[in-house]
LOZATI-523794 format. One record per residue (C-alpha): residue in one letter; x, y, z. Coordinates in steps of 0.5 Angstrom, whole numbers. Layout:
BEGIN
{rec 'A',{X,Y,Z}} ...
***
This chain:
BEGIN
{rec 'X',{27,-26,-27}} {rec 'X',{34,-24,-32}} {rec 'X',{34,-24,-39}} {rec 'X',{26,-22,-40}} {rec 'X',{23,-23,-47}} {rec 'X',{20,-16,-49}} {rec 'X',{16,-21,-55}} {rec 'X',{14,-26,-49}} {rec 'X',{7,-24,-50}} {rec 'X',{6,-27,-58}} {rec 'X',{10,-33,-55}} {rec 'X',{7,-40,-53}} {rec 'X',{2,-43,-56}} {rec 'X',{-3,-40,-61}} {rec 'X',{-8,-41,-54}} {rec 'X',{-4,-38,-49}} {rec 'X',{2,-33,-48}} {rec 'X',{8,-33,-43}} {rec 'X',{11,-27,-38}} {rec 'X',{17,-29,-34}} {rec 'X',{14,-26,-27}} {rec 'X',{16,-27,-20}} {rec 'X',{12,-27,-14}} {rec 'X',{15,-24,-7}} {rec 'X',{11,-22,0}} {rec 'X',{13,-16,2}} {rec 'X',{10,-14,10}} {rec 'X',{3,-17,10}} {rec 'X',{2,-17,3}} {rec 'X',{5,-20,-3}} {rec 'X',{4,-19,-11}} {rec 'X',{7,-21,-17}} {rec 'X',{13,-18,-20}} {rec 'X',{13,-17,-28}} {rec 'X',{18,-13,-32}} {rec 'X',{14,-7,-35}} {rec 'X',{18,-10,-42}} {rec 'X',{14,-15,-43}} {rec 'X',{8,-12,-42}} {rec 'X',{3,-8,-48}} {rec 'X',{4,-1,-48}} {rec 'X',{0,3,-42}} {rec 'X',{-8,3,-44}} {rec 'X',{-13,-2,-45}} {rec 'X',{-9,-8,-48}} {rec 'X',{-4,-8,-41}} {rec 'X',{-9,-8,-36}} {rec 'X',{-14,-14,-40}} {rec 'X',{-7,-18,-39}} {rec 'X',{-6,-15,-32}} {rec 'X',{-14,-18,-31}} {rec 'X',{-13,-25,-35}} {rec 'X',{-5,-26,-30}} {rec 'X',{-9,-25,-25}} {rec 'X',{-16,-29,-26}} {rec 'X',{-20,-23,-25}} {rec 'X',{-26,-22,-24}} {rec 'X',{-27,-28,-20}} {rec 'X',{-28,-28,-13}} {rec 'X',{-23,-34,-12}} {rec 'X',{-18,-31,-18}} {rec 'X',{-18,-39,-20}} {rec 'X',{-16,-39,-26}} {rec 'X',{-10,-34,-25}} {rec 'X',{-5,-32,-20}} {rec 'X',{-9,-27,-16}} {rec 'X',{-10,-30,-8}} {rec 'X',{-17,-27,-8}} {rec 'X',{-16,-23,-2}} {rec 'X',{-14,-15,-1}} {rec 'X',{-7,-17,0}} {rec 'X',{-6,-22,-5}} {rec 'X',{-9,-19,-11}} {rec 'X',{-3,-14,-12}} {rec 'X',{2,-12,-18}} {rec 'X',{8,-9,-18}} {rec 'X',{12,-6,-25}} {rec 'X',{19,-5,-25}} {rec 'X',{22,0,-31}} {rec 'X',{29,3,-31}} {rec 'X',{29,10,-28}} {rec 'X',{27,15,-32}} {rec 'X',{30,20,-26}} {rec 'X',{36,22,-25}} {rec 'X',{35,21,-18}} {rec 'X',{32,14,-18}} {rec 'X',{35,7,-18}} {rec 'X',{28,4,-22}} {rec 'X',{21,6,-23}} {rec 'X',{16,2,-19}} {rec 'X',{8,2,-21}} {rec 'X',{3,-1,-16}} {rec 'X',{-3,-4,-19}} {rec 'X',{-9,-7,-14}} {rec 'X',{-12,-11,-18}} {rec 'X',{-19,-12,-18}} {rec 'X',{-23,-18,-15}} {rec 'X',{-29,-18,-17}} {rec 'X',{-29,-13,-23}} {rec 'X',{-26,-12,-29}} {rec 'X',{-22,-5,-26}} {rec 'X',{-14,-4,-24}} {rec 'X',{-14,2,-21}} {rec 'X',{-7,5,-21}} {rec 'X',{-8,11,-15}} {rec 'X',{-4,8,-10}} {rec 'X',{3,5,-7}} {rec 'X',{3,-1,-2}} {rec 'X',{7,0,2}} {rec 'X',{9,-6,5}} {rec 'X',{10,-8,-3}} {rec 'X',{14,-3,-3}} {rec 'X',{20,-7,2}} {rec 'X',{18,-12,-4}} {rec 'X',{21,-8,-9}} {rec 'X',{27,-6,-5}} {rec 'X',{30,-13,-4}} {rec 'X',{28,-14,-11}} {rec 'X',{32,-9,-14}} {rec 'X',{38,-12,-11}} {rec 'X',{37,-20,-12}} {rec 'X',{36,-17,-20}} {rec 'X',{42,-13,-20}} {rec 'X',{40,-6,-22}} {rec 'X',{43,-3,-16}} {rec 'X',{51,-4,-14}} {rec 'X',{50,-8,-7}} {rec 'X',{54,-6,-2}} {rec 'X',{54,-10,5}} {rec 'X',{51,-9,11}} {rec 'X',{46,-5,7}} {rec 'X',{44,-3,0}} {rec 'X',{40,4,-1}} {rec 'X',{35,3,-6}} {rec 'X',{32,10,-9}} {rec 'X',{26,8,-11}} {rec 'X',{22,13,-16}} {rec 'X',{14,10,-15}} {rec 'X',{9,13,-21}} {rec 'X',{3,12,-18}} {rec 'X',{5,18,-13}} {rec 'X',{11,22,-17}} {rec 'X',{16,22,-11}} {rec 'X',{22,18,-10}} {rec 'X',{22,13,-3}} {rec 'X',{28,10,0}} {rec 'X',{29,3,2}} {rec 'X',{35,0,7}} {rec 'X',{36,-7,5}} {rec 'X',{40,-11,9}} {rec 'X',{45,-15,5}} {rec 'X',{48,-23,6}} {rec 'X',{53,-26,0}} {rec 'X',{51,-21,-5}} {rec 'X',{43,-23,-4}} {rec 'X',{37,-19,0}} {rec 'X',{37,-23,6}} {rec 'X',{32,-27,9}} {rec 'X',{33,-29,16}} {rec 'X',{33,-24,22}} {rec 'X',{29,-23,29}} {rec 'X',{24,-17,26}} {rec 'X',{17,-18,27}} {rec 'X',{11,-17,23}} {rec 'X',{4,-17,25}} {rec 'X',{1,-21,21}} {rec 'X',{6,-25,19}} {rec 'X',{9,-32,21}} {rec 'X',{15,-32,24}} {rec 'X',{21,-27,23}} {rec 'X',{25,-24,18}} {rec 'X',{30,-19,15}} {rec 'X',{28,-11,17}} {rec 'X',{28,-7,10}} {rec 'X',{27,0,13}} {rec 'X',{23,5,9}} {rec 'X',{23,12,8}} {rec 'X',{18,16,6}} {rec 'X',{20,23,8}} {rec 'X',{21,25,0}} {rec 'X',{14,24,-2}} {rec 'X',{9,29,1}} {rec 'X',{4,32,-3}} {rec 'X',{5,26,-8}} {rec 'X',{-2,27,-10}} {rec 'X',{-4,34,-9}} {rec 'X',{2,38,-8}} {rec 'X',{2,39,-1}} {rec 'X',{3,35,5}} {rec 'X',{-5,38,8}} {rec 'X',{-8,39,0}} {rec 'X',{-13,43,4}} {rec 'X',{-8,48,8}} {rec 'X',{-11,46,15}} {rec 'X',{-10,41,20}} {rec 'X',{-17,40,21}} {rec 'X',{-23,40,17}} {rec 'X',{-31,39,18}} {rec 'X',{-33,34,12}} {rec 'X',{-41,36,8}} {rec 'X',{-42,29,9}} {rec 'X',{-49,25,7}} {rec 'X',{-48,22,14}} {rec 'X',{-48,29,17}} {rec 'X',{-42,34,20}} {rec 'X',{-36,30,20}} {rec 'X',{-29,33,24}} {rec 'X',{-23,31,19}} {rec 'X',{-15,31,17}} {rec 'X',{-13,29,10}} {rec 'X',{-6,29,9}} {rec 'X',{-3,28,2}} {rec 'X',{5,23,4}} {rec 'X',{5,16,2}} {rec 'X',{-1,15,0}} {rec 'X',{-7,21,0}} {rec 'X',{-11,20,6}} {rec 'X',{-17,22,9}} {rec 'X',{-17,20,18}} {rec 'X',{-23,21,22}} {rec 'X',{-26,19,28}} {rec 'X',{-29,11,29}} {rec 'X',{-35,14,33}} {rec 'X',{-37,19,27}} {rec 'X',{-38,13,23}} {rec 'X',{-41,8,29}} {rec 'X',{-35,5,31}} {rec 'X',{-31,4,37}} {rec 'X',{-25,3,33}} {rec 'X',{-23,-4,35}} {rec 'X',{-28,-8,30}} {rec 'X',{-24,-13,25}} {rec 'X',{-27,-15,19}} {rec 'X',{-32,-19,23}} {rec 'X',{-36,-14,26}} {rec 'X',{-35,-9,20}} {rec 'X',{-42,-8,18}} {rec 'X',{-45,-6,12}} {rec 'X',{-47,0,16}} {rec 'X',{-40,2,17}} {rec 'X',{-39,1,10}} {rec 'X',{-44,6,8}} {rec 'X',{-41,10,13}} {rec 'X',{-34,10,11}} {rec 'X',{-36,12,4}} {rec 'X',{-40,17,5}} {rec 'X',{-34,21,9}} {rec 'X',{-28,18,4}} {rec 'X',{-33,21,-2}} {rec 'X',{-35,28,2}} {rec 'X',{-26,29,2}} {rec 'X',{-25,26,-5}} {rec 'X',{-31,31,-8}} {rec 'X',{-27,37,-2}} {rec 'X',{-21,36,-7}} {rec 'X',{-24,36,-13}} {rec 'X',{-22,29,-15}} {rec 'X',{-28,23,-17}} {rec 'X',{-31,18,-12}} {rec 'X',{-29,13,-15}} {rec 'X',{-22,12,-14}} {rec 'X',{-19,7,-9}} {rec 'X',{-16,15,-6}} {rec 'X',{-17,18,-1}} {rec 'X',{-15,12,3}} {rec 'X',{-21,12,9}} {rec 'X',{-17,11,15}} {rec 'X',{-21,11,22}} {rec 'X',{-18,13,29}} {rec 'X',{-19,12,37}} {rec 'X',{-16,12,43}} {rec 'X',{-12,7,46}} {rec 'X',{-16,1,46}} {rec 'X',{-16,-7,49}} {rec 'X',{-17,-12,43}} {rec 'X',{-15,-18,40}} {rec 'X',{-12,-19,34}} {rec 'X',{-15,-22,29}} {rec 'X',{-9,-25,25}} {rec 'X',{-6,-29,31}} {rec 'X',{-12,-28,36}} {rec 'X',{-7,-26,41}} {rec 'X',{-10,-20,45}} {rec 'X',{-7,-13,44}} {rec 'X',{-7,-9,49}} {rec 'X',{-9,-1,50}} {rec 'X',{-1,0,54}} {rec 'X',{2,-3,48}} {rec 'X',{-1,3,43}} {rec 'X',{-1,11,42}} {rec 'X',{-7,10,38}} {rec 'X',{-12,5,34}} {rec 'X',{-12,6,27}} {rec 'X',{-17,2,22}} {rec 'X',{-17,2,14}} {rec 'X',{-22,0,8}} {rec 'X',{-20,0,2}} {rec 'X',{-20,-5,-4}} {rec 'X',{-25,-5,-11}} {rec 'X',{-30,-6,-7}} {rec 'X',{-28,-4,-1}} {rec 'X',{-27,-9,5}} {rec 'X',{-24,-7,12}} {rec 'X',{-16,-9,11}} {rec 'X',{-14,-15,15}} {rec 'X',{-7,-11,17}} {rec 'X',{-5,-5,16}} {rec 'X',{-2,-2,9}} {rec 'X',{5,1,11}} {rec 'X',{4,7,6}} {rec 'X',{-2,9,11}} {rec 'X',{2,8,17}} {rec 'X',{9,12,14}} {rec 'X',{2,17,14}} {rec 'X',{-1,15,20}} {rec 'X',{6,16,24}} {rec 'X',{7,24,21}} {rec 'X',{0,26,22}} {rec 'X',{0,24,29}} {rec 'X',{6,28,30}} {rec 'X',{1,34,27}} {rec 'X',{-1,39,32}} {rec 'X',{-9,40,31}} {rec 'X',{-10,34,28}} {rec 'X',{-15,28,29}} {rec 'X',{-10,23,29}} {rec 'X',{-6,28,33}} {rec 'X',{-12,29,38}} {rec 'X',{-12,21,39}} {rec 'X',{-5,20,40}} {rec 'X',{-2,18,47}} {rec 'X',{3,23,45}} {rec 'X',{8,19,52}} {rec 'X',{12,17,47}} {rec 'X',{17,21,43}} {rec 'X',{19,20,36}} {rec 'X',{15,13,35}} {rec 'X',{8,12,35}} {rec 'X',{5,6,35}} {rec 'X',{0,3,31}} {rec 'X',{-6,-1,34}} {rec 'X',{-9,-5,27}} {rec 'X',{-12,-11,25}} {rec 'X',{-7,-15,27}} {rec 'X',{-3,-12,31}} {rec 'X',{2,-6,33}} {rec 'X',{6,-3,27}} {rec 'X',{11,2,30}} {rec 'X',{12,9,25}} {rec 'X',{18,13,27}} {rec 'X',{16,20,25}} {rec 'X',{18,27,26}} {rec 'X',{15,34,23}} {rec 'X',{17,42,24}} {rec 'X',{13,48,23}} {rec 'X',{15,50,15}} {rec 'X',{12,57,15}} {rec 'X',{4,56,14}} {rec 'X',{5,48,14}} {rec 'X',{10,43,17}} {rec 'X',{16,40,14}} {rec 'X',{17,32,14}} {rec 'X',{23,30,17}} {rec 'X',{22,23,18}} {rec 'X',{17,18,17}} {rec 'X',{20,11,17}} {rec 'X',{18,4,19}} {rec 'X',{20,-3,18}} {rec 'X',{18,-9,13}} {rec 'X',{20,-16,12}} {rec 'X',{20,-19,5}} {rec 'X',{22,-26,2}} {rec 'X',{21,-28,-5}} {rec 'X',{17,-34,-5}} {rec 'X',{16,-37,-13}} {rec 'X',{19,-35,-20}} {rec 'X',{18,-37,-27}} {rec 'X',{14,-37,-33}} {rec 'X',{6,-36,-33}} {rec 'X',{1,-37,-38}} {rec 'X',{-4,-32,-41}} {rec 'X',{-10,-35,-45}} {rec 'X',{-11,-30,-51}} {rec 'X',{-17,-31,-52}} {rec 'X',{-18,-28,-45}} {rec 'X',{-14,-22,-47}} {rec 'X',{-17,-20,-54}} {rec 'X',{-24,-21,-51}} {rec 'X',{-23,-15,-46}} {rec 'X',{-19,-11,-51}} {rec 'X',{-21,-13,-58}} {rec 'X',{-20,-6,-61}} {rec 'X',{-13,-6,-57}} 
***
């Protein structure tokens, strides 16, 4: 991706405009990669070019590079840093599916380990082996997080042993520090000052914990929603849906924010279980875990196939909260680690708090991805599309 074109936009043909991209997995997901240079201005104009890019809406994304899936239907923007405490400025994009809509209130996290590799393959960061710091200061939250990339010539490796649930084969560990970004969103680690809230909601009283770290979001039981806990997105229903709703908005309109956002991430927790996962179909066992954890997100909302590594950075610290509902389902045997019982797998999170006055200060929330840069080049973008969803732009 060198040598972007700040006019690439206006270049091509009359029918379509260009845009240098590349395309990387990170974790469980991938997206494509673009300069913010060679995109318009944040507003209309850039995201109808994001949405023509991506084919949406379309629920294949045939006519563009979306994957038509939660995981696949991502962008990331790269800037220059505009802190002094920053290597790069990182903007997360979920682009929508099925609706003209891209929603810039979340970070992946598993996009994030992506970003990392990314910043070193591209040379904004002076690399050093065996590993290269990359502060990354992601917008969408205002915090910056720090990605350890592990280095071979010059390059982000890309063969290692680490394994990810979720993902094919093994690969070279990114580590992933999300300390620094609590109260991204709101302010505060707990926005409502308490480990524990009890939810207005229109299914009824719902015990909750929403904490504001990676990504804002808001925990609560699987059996408040009529699940077990353990469901894959075959056996998420409709019901369960409307369920997770109902207490997603009842914590959006606690924290005064709208109800149609991608945020608070609803995240659904249970004990320790016996499942099988749905990536490989291999069974996961109750043993293997400290809890079991499932999250819907998306436009529109789906139960994820794996586990968002923000959520799990969240996940990880919120457990370590005494008198939490994620704390209160965790098998605390395990000191330092928790793991994560998802979709697909099991995802451990090193996490570590301490008693800050009135709250808790984060010490450590650190987990491991994997990422691989699979394409790079030149995509076309049909004007007509653009103009037609932004035409006063």
């Amino acid at each position: 991706m060198h040598g972007s074109d700040p006019d690439s936009l206006t270049a091509g043909s009359t029918e379509q405009a260009t845009l240098p991209f590349a395309l990387i997995r990170g974790g469980t997901s991938k997206a494509v990669f673009l300069r913010g240079i060679d995109l318009p201005p944040a507003g209309a104009l850039r995201d109808a070019t994001i949405l023509a890019l991506f084919g949406s809406p379309d629920p294949r994304q045939i006519d563009g590079l979306g994957g038509a899936d939660l995981l696949t239907s991502k962008l990331a923007i790269i800037d220059p840093p505009t802190r002094p405490d920053a290597d790069l400025d990182y903007t997360f994009a979920q682009v929508s599916i099925t609706e003209p809509v891209v929603d810039y209130d979340i970070n992946c996290g598993n996009i994030s380990a992506a970003v990392g590799a990314f910043a070193v393959d591209e040379s904004l960061v002076a690399v050093t082996e065996p590993l290269t710091r990359v502060r990354i200061h992601n917008t969408n939250t205002g915090r910056i997080l720090v990605a350890e990339v592990p280095i071979l010539d010059g390059a982000a490796a890309v063969e290692g042993d680490y394994e990810v649930h979720g993902v094919p084969g093994t690969g070279a560990a990114i580590g992933l520090d999300f300390s620094q970004t609590a109260g991204g969103i709101t302010g505060a680690l707990l926005p409502t000052g308490k480990e524990l809230d009890v939810l207005d909601t229109a299914i009824g009283p719902v015990e909750a914990t929403i904490v504001d770290l990676a990504n804002l979001t808001v925990f609560f039981p699987a059996a408040a929603v009529g699940m077990r806990g353990t469901e894959g997105p075959k056996q998420f229903t409709a019901e369960h849906l409307a369920a997770v709703v109902a207490v997603k908005d009842a914590a959006a309109k606690l924290l005064g924010m709208a109800t149609d956002g991608l945020t608070p991430v609803p995240a659904v927790v249970s004990t320790p279980a016996d499942y099988t996962s749905f990536a490989s179909g291999e069974p996961v066992a109750a043993g293997d875990v400290d809890l079991v954890a499932r999250v819907v997100g998306g436009r529109p909302l789906v139960l994820h196939k794996a586990y968002p590594g923000t959520v799990a950075a969240t996940t990880g610290v919120a457990a370590c909260i005494a008198g939490s509902i994620v704390n209160r389902m965790a098998n605390q045997q395990t000191v330092g680690e928790v793991r994560i019982g998802h979709t697909s797998g099991v995802m451990p999170v090193r996490a570590g708090v301490t008693p800050d006055g009135a709250g808790w200060r984060v010490n450590e929330a650190v987990y491991h991805r994997t990422a691989r840069r699979l394409a790079e080049g030149t995509a076309f973008i049909r004007k007509n599309i653009i103009n037609q969803a932004a035409p006063d732009s």
